[in-house]
N, C-alpha and C positions, 0 to 999 in steps of 0.2 A: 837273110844271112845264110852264107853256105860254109861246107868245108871247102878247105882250098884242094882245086884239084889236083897239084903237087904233090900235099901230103897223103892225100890219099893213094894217089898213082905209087909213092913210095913206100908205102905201106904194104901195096901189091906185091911189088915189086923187090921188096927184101930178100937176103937169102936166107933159107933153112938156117936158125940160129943150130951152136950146134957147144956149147957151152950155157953154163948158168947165169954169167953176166950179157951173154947175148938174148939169150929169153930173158932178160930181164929190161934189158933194153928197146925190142918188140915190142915188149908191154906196153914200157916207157911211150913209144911213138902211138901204139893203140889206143890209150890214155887221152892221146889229143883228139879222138874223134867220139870221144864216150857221149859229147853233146849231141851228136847226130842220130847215133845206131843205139837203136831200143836194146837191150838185152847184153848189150857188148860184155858186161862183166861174168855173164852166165857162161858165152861163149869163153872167153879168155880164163875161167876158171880152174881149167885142165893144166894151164902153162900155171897159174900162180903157185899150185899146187907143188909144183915141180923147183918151184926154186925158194922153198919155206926154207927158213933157219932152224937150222940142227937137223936135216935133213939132208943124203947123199943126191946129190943131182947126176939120178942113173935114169937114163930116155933111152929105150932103144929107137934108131935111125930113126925106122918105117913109122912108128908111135910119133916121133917128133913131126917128122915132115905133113903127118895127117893131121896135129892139131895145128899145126901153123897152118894149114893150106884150107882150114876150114874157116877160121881169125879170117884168113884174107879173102876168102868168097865170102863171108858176111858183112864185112866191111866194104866190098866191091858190089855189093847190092847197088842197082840201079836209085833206087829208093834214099839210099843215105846221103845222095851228093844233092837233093833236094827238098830233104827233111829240115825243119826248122828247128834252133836248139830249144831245149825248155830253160827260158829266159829264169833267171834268179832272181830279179829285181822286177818279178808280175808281182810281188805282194802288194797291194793298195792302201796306203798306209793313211790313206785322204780320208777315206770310206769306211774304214777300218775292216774291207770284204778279206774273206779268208777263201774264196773261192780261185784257186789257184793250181795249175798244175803242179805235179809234182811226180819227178823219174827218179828216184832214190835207190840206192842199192841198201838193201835192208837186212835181215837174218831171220827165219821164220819164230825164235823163241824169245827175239828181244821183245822188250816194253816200249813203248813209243818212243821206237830208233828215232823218227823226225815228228814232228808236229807242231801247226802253224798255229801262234799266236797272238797277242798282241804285237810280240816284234816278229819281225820277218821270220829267223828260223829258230826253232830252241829245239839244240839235241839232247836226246836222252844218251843216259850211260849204257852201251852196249858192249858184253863180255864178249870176245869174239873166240868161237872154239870151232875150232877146223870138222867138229860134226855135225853142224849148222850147215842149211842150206841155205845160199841165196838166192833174191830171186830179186826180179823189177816190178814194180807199183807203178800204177797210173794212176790218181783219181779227178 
């Protein structure tokens, strides 16, 4: 299974958002490749930032144009159009194995944001406060 290489090519190929519902719509299309690209959400964290509620959405140009232009060389990695997603439905529910990938987007103070158990996934309650960092897990 790959990304399509359309979307992604459009991806590239976007222009410099240059309002709040346009970075939010970037996101929106970034969104579709978060199966592919390790870290996407680390990387796209500069734009989410920027278009929080109760917040002015004030970018200067040259700021904007470099975190876009970064989103789309990360996403334009050679590596991403041949990376496999991490399937959701690896839990082995025959076996009852719990040995499973897992690319989660997490918060470093939460208590077990995800953990696999008997059924496929149980999420824990995570407070989310914008002085939290995120980050990606492998295990």
């Amino acid at each position: 299974m790959r990304a399509d290489p359309n979307k992604v090519s459009a991806v590239t190929k976007i222009a410099v958002p240059h309002t709040k519902g346009g970075v939010q719509r970037f996101i929106g299309i970034c969104n579709y490749l978060s199966a592919y690209a390790p870290n996407l959400s680390a990387v796209i964290k500069p734009l989410r930032m920027l278009t929080q509620d109760g917040s002015d959405f004030i970018c200067h140009p040259h700021n904007r144009m470099h975190l876009t232009r970064q989103v789309k060389s990360d996403i334009a990695l050679k590596e991403l159009q041949h990376k496999k997603p991490v399937s959701k439905n690896s839990y082995d529910q025959t076996t009852g194995s719990q040995q499973m990938p897992l690319d989660v987007d997490t918060y470093v103070y939460a208590k077990h944001p995800l953990r696999p158990r008997g059924d496929p996934w149980t999420y824990g309650k995570v407070v989310r406060n914008p002085g939290y960092r995120s980050y990606t897990i492998q295990t």
